[in-house]
C-alpha positions in Angstrom: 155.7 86.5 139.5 153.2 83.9 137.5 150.8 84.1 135.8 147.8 83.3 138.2 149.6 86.3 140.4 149.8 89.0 137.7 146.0 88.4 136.0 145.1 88.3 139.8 146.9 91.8 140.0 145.1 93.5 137.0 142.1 91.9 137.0 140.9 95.2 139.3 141.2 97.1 135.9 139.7 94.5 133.5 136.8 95.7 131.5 133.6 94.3 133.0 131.5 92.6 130.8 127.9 94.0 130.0 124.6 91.7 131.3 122.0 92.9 129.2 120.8 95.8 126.8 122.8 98.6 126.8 121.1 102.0 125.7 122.2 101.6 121.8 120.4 97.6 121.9 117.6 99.2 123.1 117.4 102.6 120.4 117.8 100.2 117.5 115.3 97.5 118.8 112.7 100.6 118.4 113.9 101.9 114.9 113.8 98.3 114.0 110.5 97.8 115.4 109.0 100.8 114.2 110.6 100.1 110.5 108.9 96.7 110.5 105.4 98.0 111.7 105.4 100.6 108.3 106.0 98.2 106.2 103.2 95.7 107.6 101.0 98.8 107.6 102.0 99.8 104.6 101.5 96.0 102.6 98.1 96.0 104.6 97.1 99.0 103.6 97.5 98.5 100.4 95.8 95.2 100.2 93.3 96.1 101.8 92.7 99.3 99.9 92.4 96.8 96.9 90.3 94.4 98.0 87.7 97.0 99.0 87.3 98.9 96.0 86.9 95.8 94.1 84.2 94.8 96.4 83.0 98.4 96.0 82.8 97.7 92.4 81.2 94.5 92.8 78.2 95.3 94.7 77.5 98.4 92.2 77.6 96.1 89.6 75.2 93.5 91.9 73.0 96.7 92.1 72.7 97.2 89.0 71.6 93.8 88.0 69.2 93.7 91.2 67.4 96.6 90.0 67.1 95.9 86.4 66.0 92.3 87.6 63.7 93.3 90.7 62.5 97.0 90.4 61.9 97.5 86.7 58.0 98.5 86.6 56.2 98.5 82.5 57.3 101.9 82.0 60.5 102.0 83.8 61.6 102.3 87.0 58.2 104.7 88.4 58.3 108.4 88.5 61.3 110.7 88.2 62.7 111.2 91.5 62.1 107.7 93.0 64.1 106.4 95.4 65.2 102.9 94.2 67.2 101.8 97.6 64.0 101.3 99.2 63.3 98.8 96.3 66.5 96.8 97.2 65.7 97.0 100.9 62.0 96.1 100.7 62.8 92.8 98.6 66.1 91.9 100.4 68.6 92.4 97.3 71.3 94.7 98.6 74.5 93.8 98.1 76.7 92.4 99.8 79.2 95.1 101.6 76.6 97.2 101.6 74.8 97.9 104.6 71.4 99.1 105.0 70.5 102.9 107.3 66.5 102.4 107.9 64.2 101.7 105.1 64.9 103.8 102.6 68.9 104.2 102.8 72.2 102.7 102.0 75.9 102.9 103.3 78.7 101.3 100.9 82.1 99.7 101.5 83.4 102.8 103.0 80.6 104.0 104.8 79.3 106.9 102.6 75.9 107.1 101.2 74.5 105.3 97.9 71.8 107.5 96.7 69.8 105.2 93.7 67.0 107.5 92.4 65.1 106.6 89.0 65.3 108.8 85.9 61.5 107.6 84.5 62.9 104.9 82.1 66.3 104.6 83.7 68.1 105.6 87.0 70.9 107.2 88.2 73.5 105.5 91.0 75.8 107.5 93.3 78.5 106.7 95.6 79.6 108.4 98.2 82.5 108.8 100.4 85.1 107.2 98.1 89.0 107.0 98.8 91.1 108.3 95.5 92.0 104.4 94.8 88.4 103.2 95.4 87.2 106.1 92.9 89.3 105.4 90.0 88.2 101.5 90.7 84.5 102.7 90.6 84.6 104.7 87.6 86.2 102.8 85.7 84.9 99.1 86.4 81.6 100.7 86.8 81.4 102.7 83.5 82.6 100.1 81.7 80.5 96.8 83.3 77.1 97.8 81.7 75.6 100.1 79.6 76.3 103.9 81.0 74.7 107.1 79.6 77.1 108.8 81.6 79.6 108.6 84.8 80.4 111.9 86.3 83.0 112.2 89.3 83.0 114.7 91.7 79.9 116.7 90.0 82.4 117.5 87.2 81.8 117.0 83.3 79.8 114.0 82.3 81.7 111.5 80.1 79.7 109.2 77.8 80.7 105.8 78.1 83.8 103.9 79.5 86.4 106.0 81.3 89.9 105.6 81.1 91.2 107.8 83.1 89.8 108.9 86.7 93.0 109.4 88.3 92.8 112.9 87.8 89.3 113.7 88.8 89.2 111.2 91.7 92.7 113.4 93.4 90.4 116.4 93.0 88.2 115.3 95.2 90.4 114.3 97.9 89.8 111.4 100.4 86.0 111.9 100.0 84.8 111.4 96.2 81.6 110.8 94.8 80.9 109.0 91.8 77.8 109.3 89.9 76.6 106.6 87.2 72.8 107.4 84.6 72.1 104.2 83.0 69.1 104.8 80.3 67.3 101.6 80.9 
């Protein structure tokens, strides 16, 4: 017998070979997929995350300079009480991020309320609505960018100048924190 005649003869029995994605292709084509999404949500995530709270920080600080600039009056900022977004609204000096909710109200970076009320000489800035990492960011670039009676977070004790540590008071609050600035003048 040759050759041609005895691969003709067995050839019956050879193993077939596969023409396209078997089952196991296919299983690790999704773990793989789903493995590289994570990570891409996970790099934007965090750069994102950044990038807003430093924007966050930005426009507080922008605030601040707007209203010591535009809504200081001879004795301070008007009565006790006032609310000092509708000065920023009426004379087009919100900043940028910010967004405005009617006349007399503003949203931040992410989308909770800035409440900007005046003291008599000074005034008293609150935002709203903060993640962890955008609260620690706030507090401390905030507290430390200009001259602070006090920064409280979360309604809890008030510290007196810059703070150095927020992480712990910013977890407290969960994925909503609020942090509160008095500046005397």
């Amino acid at each position: 017998m040759s050759n041609m005649q005895r691969r003709k003869q067995f050839r019956p029995f050879a193993r077939r070979v596969q023409g396209g994605w078997g089952l196991v292709d296919v299983m690790l084509g999704i773990i793989a997929g789903i493995f590289v999404g994570a990570v891409v949500y996970g790099v934007y995530h965090l750069v994102t995350s950044d990038s807003r709270s430093s924007a966050e920080n930005d426009a507080i600080v922008q605030a601040v300079g707007n209203i010591q600039s535009h809504c200081a009056q001879a004795n301070g900022y008007g009565t006790s009480g006032t609310n000092l977004a509708t000065c920023l609204i009426n004379l087009d000096q919100v900043p940028s991020g910010w967004k405005k909710s009617g006349a007399t109200a503003l949203t931040n970076i992410y989308g909770g309320s800035v409440t900007i009320t005046s003291t008599g000489s000074g005034f008293s800035l609150s935002d709203a609505g903060l993640p962890n990492d955008g609260c620690a960011t706030v507090a401390q670039g905030g507290s430390s960018s200009f001259n602070i009676a006090t920064t409280t977070i979360n309604g809890s004790g008030a510290t007196v100048g810059a703070v150095s540590n927020a992480g712990t008071a910013c977890n407290a609050g969960g994925n909503s924190n609020t942090v509160a600035f008095v500046l005397p003048y």
